[in-house]
C-alpha positions in Angstrom: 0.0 0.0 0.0 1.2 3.3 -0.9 0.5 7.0 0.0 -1.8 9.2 -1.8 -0.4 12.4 -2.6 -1.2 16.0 -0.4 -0.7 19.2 -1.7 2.8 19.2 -2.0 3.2 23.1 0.1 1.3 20.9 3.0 3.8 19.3 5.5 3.5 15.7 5.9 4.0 14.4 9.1 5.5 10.7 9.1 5.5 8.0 11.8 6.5 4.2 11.8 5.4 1.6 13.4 6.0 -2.4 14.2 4.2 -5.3 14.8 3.4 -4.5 19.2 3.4 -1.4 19.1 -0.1 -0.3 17.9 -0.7 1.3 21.4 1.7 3.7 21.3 0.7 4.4 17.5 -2.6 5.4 18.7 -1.1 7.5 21.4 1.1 9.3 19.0 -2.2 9.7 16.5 -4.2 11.0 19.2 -2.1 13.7 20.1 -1.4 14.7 16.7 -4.8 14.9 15.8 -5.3 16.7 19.2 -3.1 19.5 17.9 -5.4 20.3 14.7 -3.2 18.6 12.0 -5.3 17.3 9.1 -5.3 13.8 9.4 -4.7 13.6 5.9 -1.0 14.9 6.2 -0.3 12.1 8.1 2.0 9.2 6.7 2.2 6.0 8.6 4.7 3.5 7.6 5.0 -0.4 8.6 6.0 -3.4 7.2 3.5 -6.0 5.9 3.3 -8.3 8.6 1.9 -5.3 10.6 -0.6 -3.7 8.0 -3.5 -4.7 9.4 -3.4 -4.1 12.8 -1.8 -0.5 12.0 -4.4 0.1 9.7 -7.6 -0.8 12.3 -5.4 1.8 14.3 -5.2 4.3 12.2 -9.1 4.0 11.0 -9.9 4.8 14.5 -8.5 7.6 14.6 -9.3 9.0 11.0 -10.0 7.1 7.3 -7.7 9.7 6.2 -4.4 8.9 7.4 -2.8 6.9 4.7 -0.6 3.8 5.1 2.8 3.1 3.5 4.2 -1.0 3.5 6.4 -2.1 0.7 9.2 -4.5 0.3 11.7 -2.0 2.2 10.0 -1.8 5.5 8.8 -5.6 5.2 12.5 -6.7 5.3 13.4 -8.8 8.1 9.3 -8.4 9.5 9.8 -11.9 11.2 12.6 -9.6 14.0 10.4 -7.0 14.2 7.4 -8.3 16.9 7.3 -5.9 19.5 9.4 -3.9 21.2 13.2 -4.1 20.1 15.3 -2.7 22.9 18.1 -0.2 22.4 21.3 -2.0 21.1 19.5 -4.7 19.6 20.0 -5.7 15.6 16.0 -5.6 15.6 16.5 -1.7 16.8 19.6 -1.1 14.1 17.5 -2.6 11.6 14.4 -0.2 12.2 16.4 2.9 13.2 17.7 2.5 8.9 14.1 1.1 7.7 13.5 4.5 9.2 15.9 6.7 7.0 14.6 4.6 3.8 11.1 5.6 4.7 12.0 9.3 4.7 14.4 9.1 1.3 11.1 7.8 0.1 8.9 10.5 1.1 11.1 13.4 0.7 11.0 12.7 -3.2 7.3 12.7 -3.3 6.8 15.6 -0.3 8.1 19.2 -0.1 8.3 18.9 3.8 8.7 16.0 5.9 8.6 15.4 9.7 9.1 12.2 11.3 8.1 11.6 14.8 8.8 8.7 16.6 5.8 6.5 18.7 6.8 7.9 22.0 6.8 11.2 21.4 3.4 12.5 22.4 2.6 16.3 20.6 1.4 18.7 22.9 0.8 21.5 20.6 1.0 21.8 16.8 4.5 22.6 15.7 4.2 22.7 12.1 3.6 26.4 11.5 6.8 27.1 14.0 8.8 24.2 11.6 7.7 25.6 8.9 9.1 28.5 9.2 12.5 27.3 10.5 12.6 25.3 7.0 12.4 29.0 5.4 15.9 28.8 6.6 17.4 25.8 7.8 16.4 22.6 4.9 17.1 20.2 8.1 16.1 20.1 12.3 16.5 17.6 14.4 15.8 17.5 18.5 18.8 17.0 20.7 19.5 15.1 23.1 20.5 17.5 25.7 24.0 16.8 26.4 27.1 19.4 26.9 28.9 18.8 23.5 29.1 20.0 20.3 28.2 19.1 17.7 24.7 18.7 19.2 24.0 15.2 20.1 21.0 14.9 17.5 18.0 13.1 18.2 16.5 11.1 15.0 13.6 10.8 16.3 11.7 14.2 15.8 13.4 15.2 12.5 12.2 18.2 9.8 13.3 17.8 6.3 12.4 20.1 3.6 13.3 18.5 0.1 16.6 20.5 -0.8 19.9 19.3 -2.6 21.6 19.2 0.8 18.9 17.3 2.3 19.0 13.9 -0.5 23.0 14.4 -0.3 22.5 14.1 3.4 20.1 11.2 3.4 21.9 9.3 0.5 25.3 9.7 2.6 23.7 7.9 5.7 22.5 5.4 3.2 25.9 4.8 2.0 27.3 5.2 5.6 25.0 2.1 6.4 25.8 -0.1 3.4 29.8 0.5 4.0 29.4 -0.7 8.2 27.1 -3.9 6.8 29.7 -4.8 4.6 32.6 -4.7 7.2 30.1 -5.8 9.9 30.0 -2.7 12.0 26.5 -1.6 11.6 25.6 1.7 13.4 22.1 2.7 13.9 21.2 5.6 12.1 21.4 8.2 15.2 25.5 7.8 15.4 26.3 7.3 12.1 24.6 10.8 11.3 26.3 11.9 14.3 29.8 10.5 12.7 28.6 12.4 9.2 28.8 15.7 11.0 31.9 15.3 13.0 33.7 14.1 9.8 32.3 16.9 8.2 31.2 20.3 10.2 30.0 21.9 6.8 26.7 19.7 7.3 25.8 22.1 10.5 24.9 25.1 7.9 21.6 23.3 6.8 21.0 22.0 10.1 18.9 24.2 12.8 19.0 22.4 16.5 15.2 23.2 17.9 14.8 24.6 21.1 15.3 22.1 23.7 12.8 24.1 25.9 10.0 23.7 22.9 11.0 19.7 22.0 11.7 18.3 25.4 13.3 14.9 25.5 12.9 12.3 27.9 15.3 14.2 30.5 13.1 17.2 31.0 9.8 15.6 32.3 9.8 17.4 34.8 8.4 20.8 33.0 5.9 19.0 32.3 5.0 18.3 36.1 3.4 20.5 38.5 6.0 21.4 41.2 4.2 23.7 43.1 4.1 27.3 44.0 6.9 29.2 41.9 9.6 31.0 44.2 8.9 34.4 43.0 6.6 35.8 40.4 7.8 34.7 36.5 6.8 37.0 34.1 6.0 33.7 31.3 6.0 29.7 31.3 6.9 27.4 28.6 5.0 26.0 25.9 6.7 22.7 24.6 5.4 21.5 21.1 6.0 17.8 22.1 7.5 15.3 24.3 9.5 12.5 23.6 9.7 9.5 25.9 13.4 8.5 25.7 16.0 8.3 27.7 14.7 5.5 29.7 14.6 1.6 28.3 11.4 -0.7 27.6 8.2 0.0 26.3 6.5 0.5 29.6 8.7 2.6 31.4 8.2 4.8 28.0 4.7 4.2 29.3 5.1 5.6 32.7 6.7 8.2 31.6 4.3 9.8 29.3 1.9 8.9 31.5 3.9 10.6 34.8 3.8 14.1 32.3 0.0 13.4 31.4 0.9 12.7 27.8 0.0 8.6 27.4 -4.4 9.6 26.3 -5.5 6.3 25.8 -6.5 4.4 28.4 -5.9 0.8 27.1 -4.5 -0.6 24.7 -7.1 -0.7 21.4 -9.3 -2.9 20.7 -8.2 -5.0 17.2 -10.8 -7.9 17.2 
């Protein structure tokens, strides 16, 4: 199954999901949705052992949403039940089935953000992306760490469709292909890391967001109410989204979003 095209000006927002993971697909939808994007600029992506369970998730949430399987993500779909931990090939393998499903997009899409299933959107960030892709043709979330070059976070990425994007695409593509063929496979977060350091020149196209606006895992706690402020604060902030990382296993992800009251389903849905 393929995507059906969207006014190409119109972002697309992109997810992707495996076989166990539908509950955390229908988190991700619902707060998306929640946020007032058009369910029709939403991509979802899964191999074919998973297409029918994604796509009862996705119908109850919107017909609209279109689905994306093809041979590409199906590769390997026997690994891919559940959830595959950090470090594991299953993870490797995904992490690049990821970067193939945004090569494949970007060529039919003028903008492109991808969002990983445990990141829960809190407000709508595509009119603030788009106009950081006015400037910057790449933006990734960081991790939060005290280096530079920015740890970058694959997991909440914005790609315009730009020369410089492709090249950088098609370089982690070919970065991935060299490490399989001397069997040191990266996933696709340090080999882009590896890109950069090699090459600083890549950091002219590439805009860090705001760390403040796209929390990750390690700054739950703005999202929690700690009580009376110390002194008057003359504003508060406003993330976009939240992504669940930094913490291992699907239901500590759980917790977590549901600790910063961003996990909105209740139970896991219903696919009899």
């Amino acid at each position: 199954m393929t995507n059906t095209s969207t006014p190409d000006a119109a972002p697309v927002v992109a997810l992707l999901c495996t076989c166990g993971l539908e509950a955390f697909l229908s988190n991700a939808l619902r707060g998306i949705l929640q946020t007032g994007v058009d369910p029709g600029q939403i991509r979802v992506g899964c191999p074919r052992n998973a297409l029918e369970s994604v796509s009862r998730i996705a119908k109850l949430h919107s017909a609209r949403i279109h689905l994306v399987s093809n041979q590409k993500l199906s590769e390997n779909e026997p690994d891919m039940t559940g959830y595959a931990g950090y470090g594991s090939k299953a993870f490797t393998d995904i992490s690049w089935k990821k970067i193939s499903f945004l090569r494949t997009l970007i060529e039919a899409h003028h903008h492109v953000i991808y969002s990983d299933l445990d990141i829960a959107w809190i407000r709508n960030p595509l009119p603030y992306l788009s106009g950081v892709a006015s400037a910057y043709p790449m933006a990734f979330q960081t991790e939060g760490l005290p280096r530079f070059p920015s740890a970058l976070c694959f997991g909440f990425v914005s790609l315009i469709r730009s020369d410089r994007t492709i090249a950088f695409l098609d370089a982690l593509i070919e970065s991935d292909a060299v490490g399989r063929a001397h069997g040191e496979r990266l996933d696709d977060q340090p080999a882009g890391q590896r890109l950069i350091e090699n090459d600083p020149a890549w950091l002219r196209d590439i805009f860090c967001l705001p760390e403040a606006l796209f929390l990750n895992g390690l700054g739950y706690r703005n999202l929690q109410n700690t009580g009376p402020e110390p002194c008057p604060m003359e504003g508060e902030l406003l993330p976009f989204v939240f992504h669940a990382n930094w913490t291992v296993g699907a239901e500590n992800k759980r917790k977590l979003l549901a600790q910063t009251g961003t996990w909105l389903i209740e139970d896991a849905p219903e696919l009899d």
